[in-house]
N, CA, C and O atoms as a CHARMM CRD file, in Angstrom:
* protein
*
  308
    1    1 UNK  N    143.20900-102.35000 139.87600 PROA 1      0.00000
    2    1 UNK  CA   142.57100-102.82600 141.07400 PROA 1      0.00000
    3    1 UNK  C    141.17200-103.30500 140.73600 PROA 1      0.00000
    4    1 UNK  O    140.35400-102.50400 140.28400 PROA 1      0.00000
    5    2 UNK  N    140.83000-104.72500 140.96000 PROA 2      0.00000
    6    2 UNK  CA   139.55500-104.99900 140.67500 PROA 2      0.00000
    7    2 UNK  C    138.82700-104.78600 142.13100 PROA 2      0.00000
    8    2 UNK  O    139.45900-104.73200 143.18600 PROA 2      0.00000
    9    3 UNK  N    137.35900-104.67000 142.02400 PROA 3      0.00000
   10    3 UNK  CA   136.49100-104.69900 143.04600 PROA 3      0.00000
   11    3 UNK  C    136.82500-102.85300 143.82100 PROA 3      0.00000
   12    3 UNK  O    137.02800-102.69700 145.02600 PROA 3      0.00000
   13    4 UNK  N    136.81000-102.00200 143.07700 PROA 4      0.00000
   14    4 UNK  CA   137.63100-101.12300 144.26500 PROA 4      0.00000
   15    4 UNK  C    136.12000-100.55400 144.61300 PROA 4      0.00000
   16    4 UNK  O    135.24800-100.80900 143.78300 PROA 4      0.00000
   17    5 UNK  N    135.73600 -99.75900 145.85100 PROA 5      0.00000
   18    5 UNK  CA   134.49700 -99.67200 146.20600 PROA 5      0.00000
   19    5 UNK  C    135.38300 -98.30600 146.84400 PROA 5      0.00000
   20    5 UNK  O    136.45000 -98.21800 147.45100 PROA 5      0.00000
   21    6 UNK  N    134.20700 -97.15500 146.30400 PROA 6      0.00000
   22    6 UNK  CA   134.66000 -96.02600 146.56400 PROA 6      0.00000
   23    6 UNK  C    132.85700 -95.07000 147.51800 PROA 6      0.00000
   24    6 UNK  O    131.68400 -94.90100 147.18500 PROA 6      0.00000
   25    7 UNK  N    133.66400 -94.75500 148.65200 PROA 7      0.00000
   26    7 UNK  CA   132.48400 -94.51000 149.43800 PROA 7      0.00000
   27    7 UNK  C    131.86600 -93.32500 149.08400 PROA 7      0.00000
   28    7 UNK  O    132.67500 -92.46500 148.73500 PROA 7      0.00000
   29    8 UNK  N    130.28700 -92.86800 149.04700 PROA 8      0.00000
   30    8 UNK  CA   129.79700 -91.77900 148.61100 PROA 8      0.00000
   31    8 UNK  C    130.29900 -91.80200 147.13200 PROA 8      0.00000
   32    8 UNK  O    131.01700 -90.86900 146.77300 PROA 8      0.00000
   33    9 UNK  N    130.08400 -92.46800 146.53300 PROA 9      0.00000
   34    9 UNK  CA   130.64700 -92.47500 144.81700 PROA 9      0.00000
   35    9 UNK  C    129.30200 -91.99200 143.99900 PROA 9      0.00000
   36    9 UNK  O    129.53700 -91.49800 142.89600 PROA 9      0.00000
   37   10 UNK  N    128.17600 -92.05600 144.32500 PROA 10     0.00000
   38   10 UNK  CA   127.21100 -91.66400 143.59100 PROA 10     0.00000
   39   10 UNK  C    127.00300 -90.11000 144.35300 PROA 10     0.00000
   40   10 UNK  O    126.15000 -89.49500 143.71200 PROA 10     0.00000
   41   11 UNK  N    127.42800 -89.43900 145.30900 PROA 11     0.00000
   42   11 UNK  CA   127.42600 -87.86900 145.46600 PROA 11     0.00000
   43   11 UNK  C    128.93100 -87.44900 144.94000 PROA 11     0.00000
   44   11 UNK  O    129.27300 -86.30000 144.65700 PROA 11     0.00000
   45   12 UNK  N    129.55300 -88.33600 144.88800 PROA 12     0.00000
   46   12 UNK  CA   130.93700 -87.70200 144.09900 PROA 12     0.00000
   47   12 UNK  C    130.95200 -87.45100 142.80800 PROA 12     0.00000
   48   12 UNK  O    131.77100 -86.67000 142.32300 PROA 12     0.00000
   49   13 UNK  N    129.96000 -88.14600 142.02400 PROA 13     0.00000
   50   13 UNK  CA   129.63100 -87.88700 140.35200 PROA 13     0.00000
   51   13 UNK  C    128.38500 -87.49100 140.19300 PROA 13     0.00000
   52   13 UNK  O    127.81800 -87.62900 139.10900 PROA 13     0.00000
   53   14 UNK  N    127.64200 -86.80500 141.52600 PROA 14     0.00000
   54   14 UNK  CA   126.60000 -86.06500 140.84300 PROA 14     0.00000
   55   14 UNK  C    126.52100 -84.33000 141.35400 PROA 14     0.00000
   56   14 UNK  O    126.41700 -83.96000 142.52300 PROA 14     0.00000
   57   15 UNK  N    126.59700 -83.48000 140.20100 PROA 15     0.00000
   58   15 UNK  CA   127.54400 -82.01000 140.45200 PROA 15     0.00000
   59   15 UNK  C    126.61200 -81.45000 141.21400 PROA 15     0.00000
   60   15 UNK  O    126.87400 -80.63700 142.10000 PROA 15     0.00000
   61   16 UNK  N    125.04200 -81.99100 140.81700 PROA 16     0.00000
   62   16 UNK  CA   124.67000 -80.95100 142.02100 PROA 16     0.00000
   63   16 UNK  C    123.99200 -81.39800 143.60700 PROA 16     0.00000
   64   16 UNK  O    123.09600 -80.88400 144.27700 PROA 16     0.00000
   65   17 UNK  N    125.15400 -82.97000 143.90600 PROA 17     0.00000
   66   17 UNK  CA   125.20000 -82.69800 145.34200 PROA 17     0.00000
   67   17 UNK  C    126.29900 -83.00600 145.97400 PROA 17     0.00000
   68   17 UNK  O    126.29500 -83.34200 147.15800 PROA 17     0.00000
   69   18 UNK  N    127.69500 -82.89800 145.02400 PROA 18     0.00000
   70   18 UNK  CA   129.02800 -82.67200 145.39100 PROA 18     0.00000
   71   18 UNK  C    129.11400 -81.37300 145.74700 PROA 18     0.00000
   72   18 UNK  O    130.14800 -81.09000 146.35200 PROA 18     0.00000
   73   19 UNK  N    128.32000 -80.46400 145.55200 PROA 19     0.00000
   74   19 UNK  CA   128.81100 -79.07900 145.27700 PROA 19     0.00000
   75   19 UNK  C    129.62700 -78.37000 143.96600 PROA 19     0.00000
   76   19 UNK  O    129.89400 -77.18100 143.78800 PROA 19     0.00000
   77   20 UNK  N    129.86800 -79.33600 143.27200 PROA 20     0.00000
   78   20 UNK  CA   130.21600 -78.57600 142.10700 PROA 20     0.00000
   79   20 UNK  C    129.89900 -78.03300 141.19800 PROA 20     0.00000
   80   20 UNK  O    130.69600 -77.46800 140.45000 PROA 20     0.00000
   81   21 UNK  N    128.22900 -78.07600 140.97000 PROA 21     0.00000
   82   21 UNK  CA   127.30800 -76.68000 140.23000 PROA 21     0.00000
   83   21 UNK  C    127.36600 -75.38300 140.84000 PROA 21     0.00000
   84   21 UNK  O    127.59400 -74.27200 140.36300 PROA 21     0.00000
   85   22 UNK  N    127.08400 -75.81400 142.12000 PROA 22     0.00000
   86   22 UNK  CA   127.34100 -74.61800 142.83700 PROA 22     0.00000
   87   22 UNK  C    128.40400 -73.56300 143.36500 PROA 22     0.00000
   88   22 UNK  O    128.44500 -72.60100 144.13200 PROA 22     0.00000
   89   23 UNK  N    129.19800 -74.24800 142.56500 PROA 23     0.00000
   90   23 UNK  CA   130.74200 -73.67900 142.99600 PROA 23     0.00000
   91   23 UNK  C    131.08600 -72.88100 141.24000 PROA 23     0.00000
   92   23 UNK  O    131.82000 -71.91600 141.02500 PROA 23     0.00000
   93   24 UNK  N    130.37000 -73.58700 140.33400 PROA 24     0.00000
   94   24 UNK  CA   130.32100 -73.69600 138.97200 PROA 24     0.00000
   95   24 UNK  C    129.49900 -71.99500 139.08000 PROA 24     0.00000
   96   24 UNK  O    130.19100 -70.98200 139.17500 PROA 24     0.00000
   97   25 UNK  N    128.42100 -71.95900 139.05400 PROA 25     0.00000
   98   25 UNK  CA   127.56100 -70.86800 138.98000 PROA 25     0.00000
   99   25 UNK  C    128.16200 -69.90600 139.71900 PROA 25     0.00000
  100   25 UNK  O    128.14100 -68.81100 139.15800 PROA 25     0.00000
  101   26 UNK  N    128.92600 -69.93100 141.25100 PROA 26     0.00000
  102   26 UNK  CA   129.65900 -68.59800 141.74500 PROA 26     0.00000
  103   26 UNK  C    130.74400 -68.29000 140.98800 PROA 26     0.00000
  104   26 UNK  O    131.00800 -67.10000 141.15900 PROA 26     0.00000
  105   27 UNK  N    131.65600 -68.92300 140.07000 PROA 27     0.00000
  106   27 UNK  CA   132.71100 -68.76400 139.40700 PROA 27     0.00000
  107   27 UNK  C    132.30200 -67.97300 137.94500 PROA 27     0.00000
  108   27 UNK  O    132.99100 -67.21700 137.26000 PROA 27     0.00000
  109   28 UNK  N    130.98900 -68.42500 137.75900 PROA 28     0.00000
  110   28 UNK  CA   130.34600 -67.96400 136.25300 PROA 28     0.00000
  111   28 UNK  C    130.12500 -66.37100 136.78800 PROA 28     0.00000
  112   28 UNK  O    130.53300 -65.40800 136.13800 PROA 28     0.00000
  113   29 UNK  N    129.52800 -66.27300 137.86900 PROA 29     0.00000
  114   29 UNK  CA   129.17100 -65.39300 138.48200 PROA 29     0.00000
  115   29 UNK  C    130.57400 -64.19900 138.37300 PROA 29     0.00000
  116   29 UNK  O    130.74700 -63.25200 137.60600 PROA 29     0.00000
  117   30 UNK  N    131.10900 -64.54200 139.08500 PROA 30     0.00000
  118   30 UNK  CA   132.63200 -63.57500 139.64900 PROA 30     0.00000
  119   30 UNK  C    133.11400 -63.38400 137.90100 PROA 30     0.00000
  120   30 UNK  O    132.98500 -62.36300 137.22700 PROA 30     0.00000
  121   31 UNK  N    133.58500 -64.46600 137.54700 PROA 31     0.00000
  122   31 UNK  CA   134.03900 -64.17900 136.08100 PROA 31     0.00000
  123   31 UNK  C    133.22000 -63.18100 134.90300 PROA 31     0.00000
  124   31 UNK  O    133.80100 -62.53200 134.03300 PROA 31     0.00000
  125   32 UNK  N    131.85900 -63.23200 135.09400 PROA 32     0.00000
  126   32 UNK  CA   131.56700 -62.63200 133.88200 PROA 32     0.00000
  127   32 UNK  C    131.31300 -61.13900 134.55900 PROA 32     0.00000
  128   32 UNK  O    131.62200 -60.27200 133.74200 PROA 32     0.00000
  129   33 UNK  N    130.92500 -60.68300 135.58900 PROA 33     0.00000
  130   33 UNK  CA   130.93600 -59.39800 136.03500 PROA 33     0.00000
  131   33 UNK  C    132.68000 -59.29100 136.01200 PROA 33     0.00000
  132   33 UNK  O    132.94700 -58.16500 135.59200 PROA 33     0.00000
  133   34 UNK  N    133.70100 -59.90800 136.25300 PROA 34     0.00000
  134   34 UNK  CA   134.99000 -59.06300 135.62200 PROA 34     0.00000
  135   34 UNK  C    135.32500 -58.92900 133.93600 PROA 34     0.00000
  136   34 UNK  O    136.12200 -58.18200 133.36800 PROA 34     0.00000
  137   35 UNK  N    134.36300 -59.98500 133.36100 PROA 35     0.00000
  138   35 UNK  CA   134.49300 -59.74700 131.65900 PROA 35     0.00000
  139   35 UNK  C    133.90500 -58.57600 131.44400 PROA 35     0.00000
  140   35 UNK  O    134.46000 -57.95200 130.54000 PROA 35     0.00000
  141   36 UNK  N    132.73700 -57.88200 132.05900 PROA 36     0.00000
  142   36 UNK  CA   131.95500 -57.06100 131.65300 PROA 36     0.00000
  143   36 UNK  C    132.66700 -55.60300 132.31600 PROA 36     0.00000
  144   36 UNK  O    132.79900 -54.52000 131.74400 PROA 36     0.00000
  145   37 UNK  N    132.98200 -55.90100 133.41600 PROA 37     0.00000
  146   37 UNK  CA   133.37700 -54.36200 134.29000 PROA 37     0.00000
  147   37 UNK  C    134.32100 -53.90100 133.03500 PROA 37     0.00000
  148   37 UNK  O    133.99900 -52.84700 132.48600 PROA 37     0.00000
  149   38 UNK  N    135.47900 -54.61900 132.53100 PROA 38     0.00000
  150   38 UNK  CA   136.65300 -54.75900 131.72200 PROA 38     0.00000
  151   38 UNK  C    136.40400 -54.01700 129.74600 PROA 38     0.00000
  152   38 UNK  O    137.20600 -53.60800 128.90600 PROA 38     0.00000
  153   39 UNK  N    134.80400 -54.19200 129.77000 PROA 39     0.00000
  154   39 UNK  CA   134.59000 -54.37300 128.37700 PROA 39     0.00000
  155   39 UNK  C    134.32100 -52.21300 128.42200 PROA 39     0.00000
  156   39 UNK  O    133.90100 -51.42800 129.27300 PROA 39     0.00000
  157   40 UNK  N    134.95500 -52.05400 126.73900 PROA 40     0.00000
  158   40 UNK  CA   135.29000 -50.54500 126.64500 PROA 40     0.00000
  159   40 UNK  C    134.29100 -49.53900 126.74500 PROA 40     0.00000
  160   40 UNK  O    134.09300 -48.50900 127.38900 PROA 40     0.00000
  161   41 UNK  N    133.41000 -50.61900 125.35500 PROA 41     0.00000
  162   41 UNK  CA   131.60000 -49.68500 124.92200 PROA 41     0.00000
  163   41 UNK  C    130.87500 -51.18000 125.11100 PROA 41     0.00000
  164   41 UNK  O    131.28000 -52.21900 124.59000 PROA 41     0.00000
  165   42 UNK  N    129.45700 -51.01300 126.16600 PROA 42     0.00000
  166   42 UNK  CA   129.18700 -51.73200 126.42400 PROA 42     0.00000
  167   42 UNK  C    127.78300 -51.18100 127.11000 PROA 42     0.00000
  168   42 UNK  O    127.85300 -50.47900 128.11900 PROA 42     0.00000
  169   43 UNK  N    126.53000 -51.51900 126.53300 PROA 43     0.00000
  170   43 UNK  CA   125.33400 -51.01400 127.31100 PROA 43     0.00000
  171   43 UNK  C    124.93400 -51.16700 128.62900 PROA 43     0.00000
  172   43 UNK  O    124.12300 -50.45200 129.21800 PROA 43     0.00000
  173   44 UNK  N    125.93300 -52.76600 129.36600 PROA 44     0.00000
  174   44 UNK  CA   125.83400 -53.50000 130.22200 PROA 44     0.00000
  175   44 UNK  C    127.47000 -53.80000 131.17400 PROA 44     0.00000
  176   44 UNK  O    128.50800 -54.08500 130.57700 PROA 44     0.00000
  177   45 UNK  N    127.40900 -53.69900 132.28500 PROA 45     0.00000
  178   45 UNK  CA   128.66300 -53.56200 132.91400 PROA 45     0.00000
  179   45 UNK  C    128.81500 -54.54900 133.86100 PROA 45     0.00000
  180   45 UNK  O    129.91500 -55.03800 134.11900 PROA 45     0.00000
  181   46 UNK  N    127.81200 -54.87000 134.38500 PROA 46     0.00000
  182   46 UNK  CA   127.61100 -56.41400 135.76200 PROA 46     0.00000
  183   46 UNK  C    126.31800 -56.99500 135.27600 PROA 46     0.00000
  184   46 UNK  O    125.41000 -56.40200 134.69400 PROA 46     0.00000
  185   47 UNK  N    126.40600 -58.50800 135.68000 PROA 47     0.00000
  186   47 UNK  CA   125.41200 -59.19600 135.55700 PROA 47     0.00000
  187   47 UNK  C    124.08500 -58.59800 136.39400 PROA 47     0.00000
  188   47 UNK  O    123.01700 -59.19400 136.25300 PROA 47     0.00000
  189   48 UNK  N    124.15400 -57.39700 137.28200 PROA 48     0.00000
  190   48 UNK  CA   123.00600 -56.55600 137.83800 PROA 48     0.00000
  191   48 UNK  C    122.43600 -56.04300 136.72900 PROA 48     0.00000
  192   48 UNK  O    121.21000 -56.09800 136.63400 PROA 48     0.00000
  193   49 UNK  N    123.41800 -55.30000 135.42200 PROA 49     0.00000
  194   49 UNK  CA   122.85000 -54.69700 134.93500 PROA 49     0.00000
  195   49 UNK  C    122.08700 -55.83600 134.02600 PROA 49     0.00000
  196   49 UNK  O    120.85600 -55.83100 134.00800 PROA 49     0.00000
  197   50 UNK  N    122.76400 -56.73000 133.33600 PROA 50     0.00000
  198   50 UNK  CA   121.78400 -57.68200 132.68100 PROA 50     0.00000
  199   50 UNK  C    120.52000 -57.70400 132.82800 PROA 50     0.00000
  200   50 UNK  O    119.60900 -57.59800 132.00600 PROA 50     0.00000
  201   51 UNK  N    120.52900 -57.91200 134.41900 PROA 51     0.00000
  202   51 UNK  CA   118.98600 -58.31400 134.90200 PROA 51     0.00000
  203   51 UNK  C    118.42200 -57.24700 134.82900 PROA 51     0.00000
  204   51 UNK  O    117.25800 -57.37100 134.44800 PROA 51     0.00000
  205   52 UNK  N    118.82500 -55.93600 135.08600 PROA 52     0.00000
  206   52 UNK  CA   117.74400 -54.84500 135.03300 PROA 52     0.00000
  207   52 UNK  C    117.39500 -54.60400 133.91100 PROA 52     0.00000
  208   52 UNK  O    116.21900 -54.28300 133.74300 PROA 52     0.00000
  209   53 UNK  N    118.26200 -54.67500 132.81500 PROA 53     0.00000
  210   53 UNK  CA   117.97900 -54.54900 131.43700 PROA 53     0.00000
  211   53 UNK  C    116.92700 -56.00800 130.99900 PROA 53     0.00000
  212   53 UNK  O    115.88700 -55.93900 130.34400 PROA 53     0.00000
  213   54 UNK  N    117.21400 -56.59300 131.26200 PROA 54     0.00000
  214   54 UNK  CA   115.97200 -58.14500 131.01200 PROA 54     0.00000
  215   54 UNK  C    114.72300 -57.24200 131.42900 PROA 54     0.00000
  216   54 UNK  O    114.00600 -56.71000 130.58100 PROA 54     0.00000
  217   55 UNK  N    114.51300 -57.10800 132.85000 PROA 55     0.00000
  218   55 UNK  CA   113.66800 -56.72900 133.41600 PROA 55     0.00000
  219   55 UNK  C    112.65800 -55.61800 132.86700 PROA 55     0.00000
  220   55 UNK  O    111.43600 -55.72000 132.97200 PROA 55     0.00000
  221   56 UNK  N    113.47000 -54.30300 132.13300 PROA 56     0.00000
  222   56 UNK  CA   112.93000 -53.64300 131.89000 PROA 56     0.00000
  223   56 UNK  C    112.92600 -53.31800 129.94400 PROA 56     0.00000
  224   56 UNK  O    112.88500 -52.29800 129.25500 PROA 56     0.00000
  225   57 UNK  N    112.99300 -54.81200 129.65200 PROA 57     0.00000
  226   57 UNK  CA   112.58200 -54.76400 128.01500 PROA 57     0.00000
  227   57 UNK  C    112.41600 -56.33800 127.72800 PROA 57     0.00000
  228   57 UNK  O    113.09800 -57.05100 126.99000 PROA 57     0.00000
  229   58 UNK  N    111.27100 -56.68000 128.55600 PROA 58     0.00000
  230   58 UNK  CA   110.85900 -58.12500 128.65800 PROA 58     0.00000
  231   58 UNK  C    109.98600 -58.45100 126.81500 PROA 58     0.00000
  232   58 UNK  O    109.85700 -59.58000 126.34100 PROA 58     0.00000
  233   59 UNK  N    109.55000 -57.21700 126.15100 PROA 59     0.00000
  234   59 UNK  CA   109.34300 -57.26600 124.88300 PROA 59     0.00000
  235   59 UNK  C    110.64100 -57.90800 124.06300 PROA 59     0.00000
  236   59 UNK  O    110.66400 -59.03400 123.56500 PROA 59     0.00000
  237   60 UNK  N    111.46200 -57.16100 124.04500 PROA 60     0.00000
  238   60 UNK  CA   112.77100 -57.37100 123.37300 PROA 60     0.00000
  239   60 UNK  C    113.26700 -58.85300 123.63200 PROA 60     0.00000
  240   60 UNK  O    113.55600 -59.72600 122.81400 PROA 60     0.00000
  241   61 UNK  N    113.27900 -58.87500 125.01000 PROA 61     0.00000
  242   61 UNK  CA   114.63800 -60.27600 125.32300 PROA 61     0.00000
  243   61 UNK  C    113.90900 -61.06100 124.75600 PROA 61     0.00000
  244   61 UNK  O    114.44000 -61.88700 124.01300 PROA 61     0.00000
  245   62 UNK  N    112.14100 -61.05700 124.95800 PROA 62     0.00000
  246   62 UNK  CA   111.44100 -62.21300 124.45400 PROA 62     0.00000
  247   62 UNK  C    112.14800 -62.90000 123.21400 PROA 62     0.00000
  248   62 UNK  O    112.68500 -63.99800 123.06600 PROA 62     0.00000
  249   63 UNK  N    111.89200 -61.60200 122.22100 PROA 63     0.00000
  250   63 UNK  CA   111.90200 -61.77400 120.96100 PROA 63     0.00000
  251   63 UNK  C    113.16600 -62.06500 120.26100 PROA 63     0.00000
  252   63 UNK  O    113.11900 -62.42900 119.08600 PROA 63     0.00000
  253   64 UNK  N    114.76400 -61.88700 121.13300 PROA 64     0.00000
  254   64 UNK  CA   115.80200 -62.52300 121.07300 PROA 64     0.00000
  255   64 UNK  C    115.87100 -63.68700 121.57900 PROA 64     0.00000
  256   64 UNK  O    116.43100 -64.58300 120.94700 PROA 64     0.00000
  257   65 UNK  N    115.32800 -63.91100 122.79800 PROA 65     0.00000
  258   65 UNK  CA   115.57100 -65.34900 122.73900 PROA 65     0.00000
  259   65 UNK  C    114.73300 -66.22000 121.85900 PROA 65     0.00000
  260   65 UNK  O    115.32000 -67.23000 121.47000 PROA 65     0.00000
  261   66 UNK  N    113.12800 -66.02600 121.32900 PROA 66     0.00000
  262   66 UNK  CA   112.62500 -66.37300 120.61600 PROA 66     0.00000
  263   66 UNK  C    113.60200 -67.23100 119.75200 PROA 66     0.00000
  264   66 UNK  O    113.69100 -68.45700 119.80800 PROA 66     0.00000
  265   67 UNK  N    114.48100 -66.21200 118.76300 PROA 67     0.00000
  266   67 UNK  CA   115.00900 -66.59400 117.74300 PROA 67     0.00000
  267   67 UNK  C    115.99200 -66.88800 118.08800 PROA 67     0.00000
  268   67 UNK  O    116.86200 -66.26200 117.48200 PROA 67     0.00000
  269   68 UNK  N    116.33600 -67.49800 118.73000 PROA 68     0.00000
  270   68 UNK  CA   117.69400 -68.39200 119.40400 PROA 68     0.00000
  271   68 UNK  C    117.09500 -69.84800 119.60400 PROA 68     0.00000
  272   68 UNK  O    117.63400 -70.82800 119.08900 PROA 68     0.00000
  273   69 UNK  N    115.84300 -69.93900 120.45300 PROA 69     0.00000
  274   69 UNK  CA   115.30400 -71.46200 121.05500 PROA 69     0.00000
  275   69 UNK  C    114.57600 -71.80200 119.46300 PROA 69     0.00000
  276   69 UNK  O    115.27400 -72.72700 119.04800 PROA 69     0.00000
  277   70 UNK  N    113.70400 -71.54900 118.58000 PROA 70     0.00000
  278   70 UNK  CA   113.06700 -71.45400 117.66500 PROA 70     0.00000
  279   70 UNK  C    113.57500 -71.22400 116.63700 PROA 70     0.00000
  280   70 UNK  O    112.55900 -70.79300 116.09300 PROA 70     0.00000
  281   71 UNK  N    114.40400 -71.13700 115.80300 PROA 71     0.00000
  282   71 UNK  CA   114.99800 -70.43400 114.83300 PROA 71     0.00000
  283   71 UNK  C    114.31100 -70.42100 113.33100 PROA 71     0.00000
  284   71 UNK  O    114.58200 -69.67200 112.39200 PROA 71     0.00000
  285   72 UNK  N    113.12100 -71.71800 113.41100 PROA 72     0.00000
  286   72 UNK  CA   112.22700 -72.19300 112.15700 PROA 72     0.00000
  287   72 UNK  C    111.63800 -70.94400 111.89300 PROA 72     0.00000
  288   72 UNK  O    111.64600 -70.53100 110.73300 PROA 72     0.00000
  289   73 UNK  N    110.96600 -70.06900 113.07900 PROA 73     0.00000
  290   73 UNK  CA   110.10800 -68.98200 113.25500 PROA 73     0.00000
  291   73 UNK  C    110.78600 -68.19700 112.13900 PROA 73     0.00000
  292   73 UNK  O    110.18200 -67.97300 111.09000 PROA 73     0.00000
  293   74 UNK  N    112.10300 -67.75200 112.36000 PROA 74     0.00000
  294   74 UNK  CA   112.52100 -66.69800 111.46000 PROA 74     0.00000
  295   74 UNK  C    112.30200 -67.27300 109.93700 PROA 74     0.00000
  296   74 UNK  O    112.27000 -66.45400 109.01800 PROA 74     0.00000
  297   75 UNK  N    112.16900 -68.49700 109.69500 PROA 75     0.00000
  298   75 UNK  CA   112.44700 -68.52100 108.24900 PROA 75     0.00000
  299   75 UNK  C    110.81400 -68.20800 107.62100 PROA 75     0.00000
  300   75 UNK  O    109.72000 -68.30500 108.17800 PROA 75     0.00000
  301   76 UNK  N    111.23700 -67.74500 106.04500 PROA 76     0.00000
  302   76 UNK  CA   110.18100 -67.98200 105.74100 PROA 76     0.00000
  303   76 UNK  C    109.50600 -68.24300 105.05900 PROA 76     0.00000
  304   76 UNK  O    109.97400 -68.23800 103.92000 PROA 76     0.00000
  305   77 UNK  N    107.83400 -68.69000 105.17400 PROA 77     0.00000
  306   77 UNK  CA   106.91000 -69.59400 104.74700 PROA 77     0.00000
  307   77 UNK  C    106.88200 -69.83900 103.20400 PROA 77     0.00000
  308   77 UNK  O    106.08100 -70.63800 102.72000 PROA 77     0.00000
């Protein structure tokens, strides 16, 4: 079909005002608190606990994510 003209086509291919980030992030959501409830030995059980654990070793996460975004840091001089 040439010429086909599809209405709202620029909110249909953009995810976050189709709604489909947001549908994306509740699914990430639901899914990984059932990966975690599920897991045997595990310091962390729901994405609640994540955050409280972030929250209360803001030293630490720093310094893991550090060496995740940065990785030059670890090598050395």
């Amino acid at each position: 079909m040439d010429n086909l003209e599809i209405a709202n086509i620029n909110t249909i291919v953009d995810p976050s005002r189709s709604g489909e980030l947001t549908l994306m992030m509740a699914e990430f959501k639901l899914s990984l608190n059932d990966y975690l409830k599920d897991l045997i030995t595990s310091p962390v059980w729901s994405l609640a606990d994540i955050i409280a654990f972030n929250k209360n070793n803001p030293d630490l996460v720093s310094a893991v994510f550090l060496s995740f975004v940065t990785p030059d840091l670890r090598k050395p001089s």
